[in-house]
N, C-alpha and C positions, 0 to 999 in steps of 0.2 A: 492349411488354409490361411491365406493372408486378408488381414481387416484395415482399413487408413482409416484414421480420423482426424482432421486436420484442421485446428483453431486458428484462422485466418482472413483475409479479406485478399483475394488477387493473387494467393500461392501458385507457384508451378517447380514442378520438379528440374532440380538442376544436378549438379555433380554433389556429390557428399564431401565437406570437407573436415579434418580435424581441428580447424582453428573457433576454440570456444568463445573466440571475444570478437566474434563477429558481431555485428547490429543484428538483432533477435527481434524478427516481424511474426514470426508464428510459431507454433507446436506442432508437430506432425509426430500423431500417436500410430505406430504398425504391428498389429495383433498375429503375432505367428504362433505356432506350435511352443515354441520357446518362452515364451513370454511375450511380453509389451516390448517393442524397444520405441526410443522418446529420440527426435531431434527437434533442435533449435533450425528454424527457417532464416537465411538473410534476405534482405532487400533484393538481393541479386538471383537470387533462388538456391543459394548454396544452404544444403544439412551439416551440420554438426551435433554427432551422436551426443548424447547426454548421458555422462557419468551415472553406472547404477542400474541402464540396459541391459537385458532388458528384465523388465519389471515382473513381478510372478501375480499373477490375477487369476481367480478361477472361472473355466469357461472361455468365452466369445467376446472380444472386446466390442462395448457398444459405444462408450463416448464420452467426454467431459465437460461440464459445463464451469469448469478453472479453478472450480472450489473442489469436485470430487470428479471421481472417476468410475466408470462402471463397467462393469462385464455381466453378462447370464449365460449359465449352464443350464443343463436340461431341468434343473429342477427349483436353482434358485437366483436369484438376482444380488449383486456383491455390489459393495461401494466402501471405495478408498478413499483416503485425501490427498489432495495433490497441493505439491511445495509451491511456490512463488518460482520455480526452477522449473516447473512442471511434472518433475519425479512422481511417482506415484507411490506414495506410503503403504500401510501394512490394512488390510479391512479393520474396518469400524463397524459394516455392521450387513447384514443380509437378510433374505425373507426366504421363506419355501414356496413357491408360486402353487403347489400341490393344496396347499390346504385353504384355497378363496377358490370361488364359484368359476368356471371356467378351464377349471381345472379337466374336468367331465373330457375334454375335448382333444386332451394328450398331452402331450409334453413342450418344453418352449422350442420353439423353431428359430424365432429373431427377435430381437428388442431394437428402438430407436428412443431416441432422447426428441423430448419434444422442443420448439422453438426457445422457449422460455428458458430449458437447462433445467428444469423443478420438476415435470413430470415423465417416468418412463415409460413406454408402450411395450408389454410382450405380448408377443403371438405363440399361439400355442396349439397344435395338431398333431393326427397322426395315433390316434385312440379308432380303433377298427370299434367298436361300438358309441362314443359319442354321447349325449345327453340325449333327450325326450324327442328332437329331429333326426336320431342319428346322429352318423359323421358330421365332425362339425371342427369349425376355425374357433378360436376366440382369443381376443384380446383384450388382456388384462390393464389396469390402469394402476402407476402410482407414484405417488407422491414424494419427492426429495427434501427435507425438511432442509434449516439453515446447519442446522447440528451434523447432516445426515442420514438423519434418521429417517425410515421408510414406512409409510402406512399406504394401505389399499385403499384405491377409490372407487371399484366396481369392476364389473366385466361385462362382456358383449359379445354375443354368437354371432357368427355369418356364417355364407358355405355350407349350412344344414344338407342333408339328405333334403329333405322337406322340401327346400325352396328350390334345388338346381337336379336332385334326380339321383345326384353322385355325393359328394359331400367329402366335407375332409379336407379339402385341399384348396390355397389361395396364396395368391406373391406376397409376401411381405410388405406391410403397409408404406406406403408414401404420404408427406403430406402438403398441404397444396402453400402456398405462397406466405401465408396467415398464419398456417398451421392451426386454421378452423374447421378444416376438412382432412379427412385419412382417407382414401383410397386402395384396391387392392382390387384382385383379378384372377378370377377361376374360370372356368366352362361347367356346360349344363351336360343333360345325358345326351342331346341334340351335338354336343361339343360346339358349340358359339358361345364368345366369348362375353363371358360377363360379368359385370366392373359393383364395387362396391362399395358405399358412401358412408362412411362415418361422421359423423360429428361431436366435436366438444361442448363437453358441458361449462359450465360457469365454475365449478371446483377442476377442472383441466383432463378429468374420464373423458372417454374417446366411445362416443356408443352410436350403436350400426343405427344407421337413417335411412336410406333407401337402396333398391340395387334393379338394375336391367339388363338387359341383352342389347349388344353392340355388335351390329351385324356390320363385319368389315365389307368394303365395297369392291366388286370384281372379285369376290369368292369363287373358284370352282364348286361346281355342286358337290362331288364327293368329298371336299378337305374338309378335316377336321381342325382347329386351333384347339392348342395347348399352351397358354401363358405359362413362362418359368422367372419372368424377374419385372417387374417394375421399377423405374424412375423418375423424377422429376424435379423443377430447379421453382427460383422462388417468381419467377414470372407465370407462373400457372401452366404449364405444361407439364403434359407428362407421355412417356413414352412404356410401351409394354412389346420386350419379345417373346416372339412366340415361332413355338416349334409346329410344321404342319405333317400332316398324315394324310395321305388319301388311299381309296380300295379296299377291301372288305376288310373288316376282321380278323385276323388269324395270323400263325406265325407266318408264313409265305404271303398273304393276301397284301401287306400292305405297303406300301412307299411312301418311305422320307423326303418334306421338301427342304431347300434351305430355310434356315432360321429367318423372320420374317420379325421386322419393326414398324411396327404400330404408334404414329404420333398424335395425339392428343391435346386439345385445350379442353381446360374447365371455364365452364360459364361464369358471368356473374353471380346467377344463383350456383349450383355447386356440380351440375350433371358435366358428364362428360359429351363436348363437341366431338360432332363427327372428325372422320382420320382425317389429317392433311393427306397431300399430296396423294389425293388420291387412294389411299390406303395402302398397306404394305405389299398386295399383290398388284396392282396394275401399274404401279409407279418404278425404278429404280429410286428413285429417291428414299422410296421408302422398304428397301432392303439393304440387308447385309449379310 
């Protein structure tokens, strides 16, 4: 599994080269199996590997905000320091996401760094029992000190059994322009999709606010939606694909559609606008 994280303004991928006394416009961090590996960005778009590649971090590389570096595993959350080089040093320090509230709800699935660089988001699912609604999503909130050092700032369910019928299961969060709002996207037991609104608090927690059913436009009556990933950029969009199904039930009963993109603007207040382009079924524009 490959992760990019890439500290820049206007990168684009060009040829890799070995000359390290290039002019250095960005970081480009790549989370393999191996490690981290670290290049220096040019003006031009040219990489230059960085001595010390790649990096050993435990888990899933999530991000840097140029003082530290971070990754999460299924159970805990790691943070590095990184050089003036951008190298990634040896851990300083980590938490066990297992033992704060939210936990109830399984194990971490994905972490993002929030705008600022100071607070982490992990998601966490995949507990076939769940808390007091059942199955259920949550994410965790916390805090980067200047030191490094890590403290909790709360947790938030969504995805219950409770509220969608099914529970468990939701894309990994995005966040909207501001990064005042988190978002994320499941299906009910109806399978329509439905979108869910976090909000931050004043200490930088991320706790669930509201959520509804987004009935795409030009549905067939038999399809079912199954979101698998969300994204979006800092002009307030956001895009969700999804996989469709139609026909009954069962191993033989049912058929695959193609994958199907769903674009999205957030309002001024925080809901999600209906699809462009007509939504992802009636438009080519909005397939792939």
């Amino acid at each position: 599994m490959l992760s990019f994280v890439i500290l820049s303004t206007g990168f684009a991928f060009a040829q890799v080269s070995s000359n390290p006394t290039a002019t250095r416009v960005s970081d480009v961090y790549v989370g393999t199996s191996r490690g981290v590996y670290l290049y220096h960005a040019g003006a031009s778009g040219s990489l230059s590997l960085v001595s010390g590649s790649p990096f050993a971090v435990g888990g899933t590389a999530i991000g840097s905000n140029r003082s530290y570096f971070f990754s999460q595993g299924l159970d805990n959350l790691h943070v590095y320091p990184v050089a003036s080089s951008g190298a990634i040093g040896g851990q300083i320090s980590q938490v066990d996401t297992r033992i704060y509230s939210g936990s109830e709800c399984g194990t971490a699935h994905s972490a993002l760094l929030d705008h600022t660089g100071h607070v982490v988001y992990v998601q966490l699912e995949n507990s076939t029992q769940g808390g007091n609604e059942g199955p259920c999503v949550a994410l965790q909130s916390f805090k980067i000190s200047s030191s490094g050092a890590i403290s909790f700032l709360g947790a938030t369910q969504f995805a219950t059994e409770t509220q969608t019928g099914l529970g468990g299961y939701a894309t990994p969060i995005k966040l909207n322009g501001t990064g005042t709002y988190a978002y994320s996207a499941s299906y009910d037991h109806e399978y329509d999709l439905v979108t869910w609104q976090l909000e931050r608090e004043s200490s930088g927690a991320m706790m669930l606010d509201s959520y509804g059913i987004l009935k795409i436009p030009s549905t067939p009556a038999d399809w079912r939606w199954y979101p698998w990933v969300m994204t979006s950029d800092p002009a307030n969009h956001m895009a969700v694909a999804l996989s469709a199904e139609s026909g009954s039930f069962g191993p033989c009963g049912d058929v695959a559609h193609l994958t199907q993109l769903a674009s999205f603007t957030v309002g001024i207040g925080r809901k999600f606008d209906d699809c462009e382009s007509s939504g992802p079924y009636a438009g080519a524009a909005g397939q792939s």
